[in-house]
NUFIVO-846166 format. One record per atom (N, C-alpha, C, O): x, y, z; residue in one letter. Coordinates in steps of 0.001 Angstrom, whole numbers, padded with zeros to 6 digits, always signed. Last residue first. Layout:
<atoms>
XYZA
...
</atoms>
This chain:
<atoms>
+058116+004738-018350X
+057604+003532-017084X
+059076+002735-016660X
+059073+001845-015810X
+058772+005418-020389X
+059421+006285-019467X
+059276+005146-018160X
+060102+004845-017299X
+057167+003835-022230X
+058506+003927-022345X
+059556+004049-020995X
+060519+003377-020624X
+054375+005012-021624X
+054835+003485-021155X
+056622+003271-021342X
+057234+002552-020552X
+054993+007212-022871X
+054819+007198-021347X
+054735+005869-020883X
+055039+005624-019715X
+054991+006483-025819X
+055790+007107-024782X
+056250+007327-023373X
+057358+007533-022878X
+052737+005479-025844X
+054059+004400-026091X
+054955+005079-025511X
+055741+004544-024730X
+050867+007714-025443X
+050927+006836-024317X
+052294+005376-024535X
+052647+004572-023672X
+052048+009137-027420X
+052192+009555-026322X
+052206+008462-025616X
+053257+008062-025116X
+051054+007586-029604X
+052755+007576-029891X
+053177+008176-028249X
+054267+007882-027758X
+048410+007513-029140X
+049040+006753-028937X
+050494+006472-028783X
+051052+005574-028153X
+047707+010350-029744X
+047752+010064-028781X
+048150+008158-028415X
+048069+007776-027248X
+048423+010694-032322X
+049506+011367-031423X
+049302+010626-029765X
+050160+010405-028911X
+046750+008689-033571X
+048023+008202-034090X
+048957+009191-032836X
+049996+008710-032383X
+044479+010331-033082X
+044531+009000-032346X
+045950+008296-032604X
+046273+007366-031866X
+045168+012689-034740X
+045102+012663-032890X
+044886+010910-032353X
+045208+010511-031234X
+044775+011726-037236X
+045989+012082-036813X
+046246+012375-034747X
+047164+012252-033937X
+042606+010927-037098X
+043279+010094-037079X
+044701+010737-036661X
+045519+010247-035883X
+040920+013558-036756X
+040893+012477-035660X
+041759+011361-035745X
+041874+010681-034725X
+042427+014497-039438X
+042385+015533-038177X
+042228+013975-036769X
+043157+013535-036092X
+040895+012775-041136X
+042120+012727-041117X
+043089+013287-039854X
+044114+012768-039410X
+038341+013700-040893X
+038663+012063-040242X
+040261+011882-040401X
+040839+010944-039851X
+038410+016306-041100X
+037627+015891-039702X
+038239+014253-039721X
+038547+013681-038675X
+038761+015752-043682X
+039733+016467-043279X
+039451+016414-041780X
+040489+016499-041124X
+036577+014942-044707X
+038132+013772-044905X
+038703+014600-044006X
+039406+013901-043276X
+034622+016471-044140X
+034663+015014-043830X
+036143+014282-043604X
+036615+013492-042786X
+034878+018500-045801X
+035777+018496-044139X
+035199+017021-043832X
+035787+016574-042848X
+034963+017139-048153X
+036486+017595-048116X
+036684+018031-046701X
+037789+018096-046162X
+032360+016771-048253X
+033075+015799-048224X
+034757+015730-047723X
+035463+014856-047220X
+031578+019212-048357X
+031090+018707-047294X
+031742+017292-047040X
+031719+016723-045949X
+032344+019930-050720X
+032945+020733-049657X
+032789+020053-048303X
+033552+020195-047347X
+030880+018746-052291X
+032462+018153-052648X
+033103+019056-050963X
+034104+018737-050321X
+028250+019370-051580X
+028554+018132-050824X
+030078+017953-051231X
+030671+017069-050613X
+028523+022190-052763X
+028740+021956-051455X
+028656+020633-050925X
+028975+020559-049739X
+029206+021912-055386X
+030075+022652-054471X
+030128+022082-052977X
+031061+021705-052267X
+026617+020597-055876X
+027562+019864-056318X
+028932+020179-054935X
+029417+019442-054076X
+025033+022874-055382X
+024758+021749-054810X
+026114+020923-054625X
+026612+020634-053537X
+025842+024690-057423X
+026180+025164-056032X
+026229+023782-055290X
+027235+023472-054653X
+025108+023013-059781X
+027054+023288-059320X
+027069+023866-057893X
+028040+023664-057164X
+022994+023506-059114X
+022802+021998-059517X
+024481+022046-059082X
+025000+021297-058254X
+022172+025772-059835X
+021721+025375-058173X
+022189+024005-058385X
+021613+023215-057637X
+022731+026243-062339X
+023741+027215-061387X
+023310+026328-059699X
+024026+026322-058698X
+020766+024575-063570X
+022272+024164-063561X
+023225+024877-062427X
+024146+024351-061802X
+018861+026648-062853X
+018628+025037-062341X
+020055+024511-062113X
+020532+024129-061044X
+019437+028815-064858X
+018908+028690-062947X
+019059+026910-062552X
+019653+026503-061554X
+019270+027404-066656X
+020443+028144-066109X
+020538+028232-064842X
+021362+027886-063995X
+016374+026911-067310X
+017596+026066-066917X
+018722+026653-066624X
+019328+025771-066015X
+014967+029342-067117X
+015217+028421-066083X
+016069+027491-065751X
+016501+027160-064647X
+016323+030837-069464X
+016532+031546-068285X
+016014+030310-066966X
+016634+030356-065904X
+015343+028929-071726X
+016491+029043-071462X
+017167+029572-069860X
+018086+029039-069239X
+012420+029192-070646X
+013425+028068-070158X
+014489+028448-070146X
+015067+028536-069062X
+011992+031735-071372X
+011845+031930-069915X
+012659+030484-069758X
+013512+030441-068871X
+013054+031858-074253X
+013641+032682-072941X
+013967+032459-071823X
+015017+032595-071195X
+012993+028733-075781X
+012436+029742-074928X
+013332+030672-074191X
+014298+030242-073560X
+014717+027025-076724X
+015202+028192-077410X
+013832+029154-077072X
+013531+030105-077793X
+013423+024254-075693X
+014623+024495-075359X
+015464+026425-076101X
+016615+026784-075851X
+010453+023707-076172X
+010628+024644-075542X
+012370+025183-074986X
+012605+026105-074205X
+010223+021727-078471X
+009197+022631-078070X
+010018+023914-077073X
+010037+025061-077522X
+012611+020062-078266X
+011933+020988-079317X
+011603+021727-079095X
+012240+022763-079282X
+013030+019322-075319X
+013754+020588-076557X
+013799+021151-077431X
+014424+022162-077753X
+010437+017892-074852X
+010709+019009-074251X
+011654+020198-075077X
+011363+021354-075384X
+011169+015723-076761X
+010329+016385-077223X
+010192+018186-076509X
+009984+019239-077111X
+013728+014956-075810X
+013205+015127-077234X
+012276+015947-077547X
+012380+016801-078427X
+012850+013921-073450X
+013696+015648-073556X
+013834+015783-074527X
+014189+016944-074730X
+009201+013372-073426X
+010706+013149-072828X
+011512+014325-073311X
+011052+015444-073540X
+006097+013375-072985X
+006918+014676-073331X
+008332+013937-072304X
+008485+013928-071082X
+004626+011060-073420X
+005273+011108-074503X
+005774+012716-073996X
+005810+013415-075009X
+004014+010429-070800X
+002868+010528-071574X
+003413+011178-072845X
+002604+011914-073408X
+006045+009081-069828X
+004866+008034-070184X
+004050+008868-070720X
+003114+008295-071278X
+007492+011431-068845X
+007914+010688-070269X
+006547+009611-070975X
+006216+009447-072150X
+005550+012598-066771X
+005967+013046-067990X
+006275+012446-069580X
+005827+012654-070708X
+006424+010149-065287X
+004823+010471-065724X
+004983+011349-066931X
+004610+010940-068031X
+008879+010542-064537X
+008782+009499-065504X
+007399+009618-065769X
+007138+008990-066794X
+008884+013091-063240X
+009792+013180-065231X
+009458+011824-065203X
+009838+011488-066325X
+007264+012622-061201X
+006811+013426-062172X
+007501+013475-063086X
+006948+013935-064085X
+009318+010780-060198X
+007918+010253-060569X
+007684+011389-061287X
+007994+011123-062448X
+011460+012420-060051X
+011639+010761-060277X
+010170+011051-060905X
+010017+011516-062035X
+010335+014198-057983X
+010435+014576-059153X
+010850+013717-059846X
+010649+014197-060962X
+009456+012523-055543X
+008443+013134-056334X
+009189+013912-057777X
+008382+014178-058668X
+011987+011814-054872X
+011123+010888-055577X
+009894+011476-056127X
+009337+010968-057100X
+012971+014429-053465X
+013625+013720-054450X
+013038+012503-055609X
+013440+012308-056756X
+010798+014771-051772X
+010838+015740-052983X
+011871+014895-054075X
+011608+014750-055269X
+011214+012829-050205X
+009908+012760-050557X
+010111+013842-051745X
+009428+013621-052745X
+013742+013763-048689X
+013384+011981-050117X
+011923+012160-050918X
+011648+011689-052022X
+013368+016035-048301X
+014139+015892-049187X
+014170+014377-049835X
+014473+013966-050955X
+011259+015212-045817X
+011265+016059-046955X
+011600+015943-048759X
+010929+015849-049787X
+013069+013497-044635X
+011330+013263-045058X
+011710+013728-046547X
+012106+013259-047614X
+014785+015853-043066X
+015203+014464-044135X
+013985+013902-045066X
+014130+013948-046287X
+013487+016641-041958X
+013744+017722-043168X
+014098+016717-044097X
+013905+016606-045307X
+009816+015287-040417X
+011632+016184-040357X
+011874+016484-041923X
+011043+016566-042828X
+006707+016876-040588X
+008048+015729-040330X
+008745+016270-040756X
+008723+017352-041344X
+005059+018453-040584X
+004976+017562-039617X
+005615+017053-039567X
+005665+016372-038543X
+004053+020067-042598X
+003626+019060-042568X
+003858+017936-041571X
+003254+016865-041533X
+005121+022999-042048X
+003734+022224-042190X
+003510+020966-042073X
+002595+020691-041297X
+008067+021541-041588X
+007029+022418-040166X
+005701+022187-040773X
+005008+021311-040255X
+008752+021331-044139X
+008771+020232-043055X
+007850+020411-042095X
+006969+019608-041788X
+008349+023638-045594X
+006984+021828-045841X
+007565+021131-044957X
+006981+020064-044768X
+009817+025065-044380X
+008758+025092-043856X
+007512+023878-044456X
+006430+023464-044042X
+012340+023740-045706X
+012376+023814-043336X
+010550+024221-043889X
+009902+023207-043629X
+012224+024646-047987X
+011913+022476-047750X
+011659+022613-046131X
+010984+021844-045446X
+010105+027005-048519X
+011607+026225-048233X
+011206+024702-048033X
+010202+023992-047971X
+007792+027388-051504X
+008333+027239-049876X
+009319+026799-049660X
+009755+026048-050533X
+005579+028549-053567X
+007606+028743-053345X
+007492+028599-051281X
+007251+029338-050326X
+003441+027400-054138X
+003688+028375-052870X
+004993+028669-052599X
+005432+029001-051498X
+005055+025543-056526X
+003331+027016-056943X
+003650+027659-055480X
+004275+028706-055654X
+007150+024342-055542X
+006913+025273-056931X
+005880+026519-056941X
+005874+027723-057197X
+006588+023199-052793X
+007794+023782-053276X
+007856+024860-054939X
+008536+025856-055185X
+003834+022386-052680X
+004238+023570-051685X
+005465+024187-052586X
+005447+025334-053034X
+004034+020967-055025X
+003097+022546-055323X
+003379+023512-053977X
+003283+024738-053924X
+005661+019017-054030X
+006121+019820-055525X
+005228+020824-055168X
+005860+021854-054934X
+004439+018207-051867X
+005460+018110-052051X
+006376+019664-053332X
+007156+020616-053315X
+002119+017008-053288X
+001832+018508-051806X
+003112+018789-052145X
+003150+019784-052868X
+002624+015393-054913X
+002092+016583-055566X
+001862+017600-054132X
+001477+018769-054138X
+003021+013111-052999X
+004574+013826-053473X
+004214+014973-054484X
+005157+015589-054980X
+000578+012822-051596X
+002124+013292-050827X
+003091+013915-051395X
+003830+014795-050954X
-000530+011663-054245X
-001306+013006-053301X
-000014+013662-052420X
+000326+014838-052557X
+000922+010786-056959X
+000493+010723-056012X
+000075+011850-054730X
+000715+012894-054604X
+000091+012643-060172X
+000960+011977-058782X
+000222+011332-057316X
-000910+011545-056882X
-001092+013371-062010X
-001450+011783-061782X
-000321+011340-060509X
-000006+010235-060068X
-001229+015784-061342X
-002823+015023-061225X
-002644+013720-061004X
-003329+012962-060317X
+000711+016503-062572X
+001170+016679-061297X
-000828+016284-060551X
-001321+016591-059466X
+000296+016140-065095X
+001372+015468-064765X
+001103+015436-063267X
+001262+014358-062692X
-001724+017877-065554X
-002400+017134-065767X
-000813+015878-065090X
-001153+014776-064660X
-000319+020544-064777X
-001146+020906-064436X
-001846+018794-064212X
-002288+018377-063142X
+001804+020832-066959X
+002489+020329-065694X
+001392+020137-064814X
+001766+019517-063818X
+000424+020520-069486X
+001291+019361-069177X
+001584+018866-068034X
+001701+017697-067666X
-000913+023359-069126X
-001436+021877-068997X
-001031+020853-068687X
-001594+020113-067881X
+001867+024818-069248X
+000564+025038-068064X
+000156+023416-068066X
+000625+022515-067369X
+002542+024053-071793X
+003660+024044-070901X
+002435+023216-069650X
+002183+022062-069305X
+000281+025279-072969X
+000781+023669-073368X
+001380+023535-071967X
+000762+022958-071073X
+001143+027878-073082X
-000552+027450-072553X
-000633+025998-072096X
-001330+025553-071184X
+003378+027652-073984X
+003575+028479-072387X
+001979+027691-071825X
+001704+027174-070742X
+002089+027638-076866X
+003349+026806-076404X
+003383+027032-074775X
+003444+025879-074349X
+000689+029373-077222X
+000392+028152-077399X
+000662+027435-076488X
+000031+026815-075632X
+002602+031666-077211X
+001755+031849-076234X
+000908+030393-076169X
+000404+030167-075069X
+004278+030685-079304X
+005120+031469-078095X
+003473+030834-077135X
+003389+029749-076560X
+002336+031648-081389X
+003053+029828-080954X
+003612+029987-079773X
+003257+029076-079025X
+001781+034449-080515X
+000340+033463-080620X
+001144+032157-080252X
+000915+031552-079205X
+004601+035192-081892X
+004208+035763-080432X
+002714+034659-079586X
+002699+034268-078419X
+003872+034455-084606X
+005414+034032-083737X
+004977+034217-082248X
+005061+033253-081487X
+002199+036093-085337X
+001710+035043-085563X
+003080+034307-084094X
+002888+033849-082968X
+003032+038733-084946X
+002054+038845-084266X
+001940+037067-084372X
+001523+036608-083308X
+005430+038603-086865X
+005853+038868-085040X
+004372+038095-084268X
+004412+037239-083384X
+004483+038326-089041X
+004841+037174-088531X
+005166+037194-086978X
+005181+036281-086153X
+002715+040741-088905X
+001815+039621-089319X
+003190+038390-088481X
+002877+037718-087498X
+005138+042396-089269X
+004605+042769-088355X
+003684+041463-087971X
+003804+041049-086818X
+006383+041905-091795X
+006826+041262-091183X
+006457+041249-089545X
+007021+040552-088700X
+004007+042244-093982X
+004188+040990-093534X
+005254+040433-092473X
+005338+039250-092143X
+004283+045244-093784X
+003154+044605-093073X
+003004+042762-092729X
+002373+042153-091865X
+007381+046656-092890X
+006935+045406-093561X
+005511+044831-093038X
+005469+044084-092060X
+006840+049758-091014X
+007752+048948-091600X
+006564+047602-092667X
+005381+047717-092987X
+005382+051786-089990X
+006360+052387-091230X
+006896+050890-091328X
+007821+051004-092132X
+002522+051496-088450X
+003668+050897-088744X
+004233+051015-090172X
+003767+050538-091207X
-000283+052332-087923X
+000604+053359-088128X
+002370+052776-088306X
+003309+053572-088285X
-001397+050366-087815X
-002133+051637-088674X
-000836+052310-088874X
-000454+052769-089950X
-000481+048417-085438X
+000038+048378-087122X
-000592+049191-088113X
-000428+048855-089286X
-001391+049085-083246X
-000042+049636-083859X
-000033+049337-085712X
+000323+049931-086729X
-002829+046760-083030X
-003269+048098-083045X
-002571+049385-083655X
-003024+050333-084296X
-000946+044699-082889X
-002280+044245-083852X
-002958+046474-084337X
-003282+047084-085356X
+000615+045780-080877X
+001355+045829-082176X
+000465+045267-083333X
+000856+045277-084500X
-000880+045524-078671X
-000162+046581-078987X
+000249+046591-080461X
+000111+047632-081104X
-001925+043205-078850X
-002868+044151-078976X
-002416+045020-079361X
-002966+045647-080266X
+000904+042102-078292X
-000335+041455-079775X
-000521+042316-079697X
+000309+043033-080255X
+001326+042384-075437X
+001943+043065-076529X
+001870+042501-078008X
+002848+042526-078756X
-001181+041143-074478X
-000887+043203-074151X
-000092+042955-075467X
-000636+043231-076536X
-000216+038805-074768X
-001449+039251-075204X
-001937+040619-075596X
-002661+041072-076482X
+001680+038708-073443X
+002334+038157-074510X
+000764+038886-075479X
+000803+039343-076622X
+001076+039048-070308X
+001686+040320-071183X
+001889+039776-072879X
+002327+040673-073599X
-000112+036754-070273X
-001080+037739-070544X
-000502+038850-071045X
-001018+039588-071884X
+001993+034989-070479X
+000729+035016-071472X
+000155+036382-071610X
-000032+037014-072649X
+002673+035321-068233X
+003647+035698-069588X
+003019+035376-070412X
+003605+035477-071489X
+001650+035082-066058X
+001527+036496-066675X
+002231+036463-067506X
+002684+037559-067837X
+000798+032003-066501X
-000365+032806-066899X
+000472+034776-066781X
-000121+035670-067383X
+003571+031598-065520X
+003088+031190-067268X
+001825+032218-067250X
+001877+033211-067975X
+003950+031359-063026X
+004644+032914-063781X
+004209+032721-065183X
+004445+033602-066010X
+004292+028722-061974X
+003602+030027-061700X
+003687+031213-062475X
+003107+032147-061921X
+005762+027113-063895X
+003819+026958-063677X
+003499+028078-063594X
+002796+028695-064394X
+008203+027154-064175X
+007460+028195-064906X
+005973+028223-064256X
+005236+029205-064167X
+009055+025304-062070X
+009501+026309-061889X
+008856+027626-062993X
+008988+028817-062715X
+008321+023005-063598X
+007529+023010-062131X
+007540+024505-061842X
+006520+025085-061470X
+009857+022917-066038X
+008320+023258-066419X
+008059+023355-064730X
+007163+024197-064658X
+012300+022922-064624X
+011952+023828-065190X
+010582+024207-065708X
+010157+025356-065831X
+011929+020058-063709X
+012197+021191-062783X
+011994+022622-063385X
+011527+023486-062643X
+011813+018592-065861X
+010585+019045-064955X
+010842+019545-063863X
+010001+019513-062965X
+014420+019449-066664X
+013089+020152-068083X
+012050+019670-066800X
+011231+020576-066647X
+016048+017981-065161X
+015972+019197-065217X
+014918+019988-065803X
+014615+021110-065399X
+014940+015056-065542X
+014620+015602-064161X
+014949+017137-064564X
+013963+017815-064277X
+015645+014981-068468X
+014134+015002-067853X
+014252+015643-066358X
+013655+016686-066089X
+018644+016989-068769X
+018192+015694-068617X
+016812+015838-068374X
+016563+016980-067989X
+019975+018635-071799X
+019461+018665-070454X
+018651+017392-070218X
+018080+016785-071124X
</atoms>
């Protein structure tokens, strides 16, 4: 996966990291508490509970990274990303808030995530390091999927948007080719 996808995916966890911590915390307690009465391996209960803590490190990390990345943006293109990630907004309503058209928008989001995966990389998390750390997560695995599935819809629809393009300019050529063979015609009859 490329940088622009892994900071679409860390933009897309921000919000939802602090309750996957906190349930990650519930279910320690549960199984720190549980373990009086656990019929199985006390060392293999110890590694869940230790495994579950890097898990929760790791999500805490995530938080910061995107928290201190999206500090060093610039002020326009961090409204940009936190309307669109942390207030899940459509791109039509950061247009309406903010006052300008949709086109705006979509350059201003397109370069704000440019700039946040190259702030990212400058501070050493490129996709090397992103896949270590977090490529055999759940919640990534489950974001990038999401990302790729909006990445082929996308794809779908400018190949679609291209295909009535041709087919709108082939359609007008073919009427400027009838309506000339007419008027050779009717100059014919002249």
């Amino acid at each position: 996966m490329n940088q622009e996808m892994w900071s679409k995916s860390l933009l897309a966890s921000y919000r939802i990291l602090p309750k996957i911590v906190k349930s990650i915390d519930s279910y320690t307690m549960t199984m720190a508490l549980g373990s009086f009465s656990y019929a199985g391996n006390t060392l293999d209960l110890m590694q869940k509970i230790i495994d579950n803590n890097k898990r929760k490190e790791a999500l805490i990390n995530a938080k910061v990274i995107v928290d201190t990345t999206l500090a060093d943006l610039k002020p326009k293109y961090r409204q940009i990303l936190e309307m669109k990630y942390i207030d899940k907004k459509s791109f039509e309503d950061i247009a309406d808030i903010l006052g300008i058209c949709l086109r705006t928008v979509f350059r201003r989001y397109a370069f704000a995530i440019k700039s946040f995966s190259a702030i990212l990389r400058a501070k050493g998390y490129d996709e090397a390091w992103l896949e270590k750390r977090y490529a055999r997560d759940s919640l990534f695995i489950r974001l990038n999927e999401v990302n790729m599935a909006q990445l082929q819809k996308n794809s779908l629809v400018k190949a679609n948007t291209c295909d009535n393009k041709t087919k709108q300019f082939v359609c007008a050529m073919a009427n400027v080719a009838m309506a000339s063979e007419a008027k050779a015609e009717s100059s014919a009859m002249i």
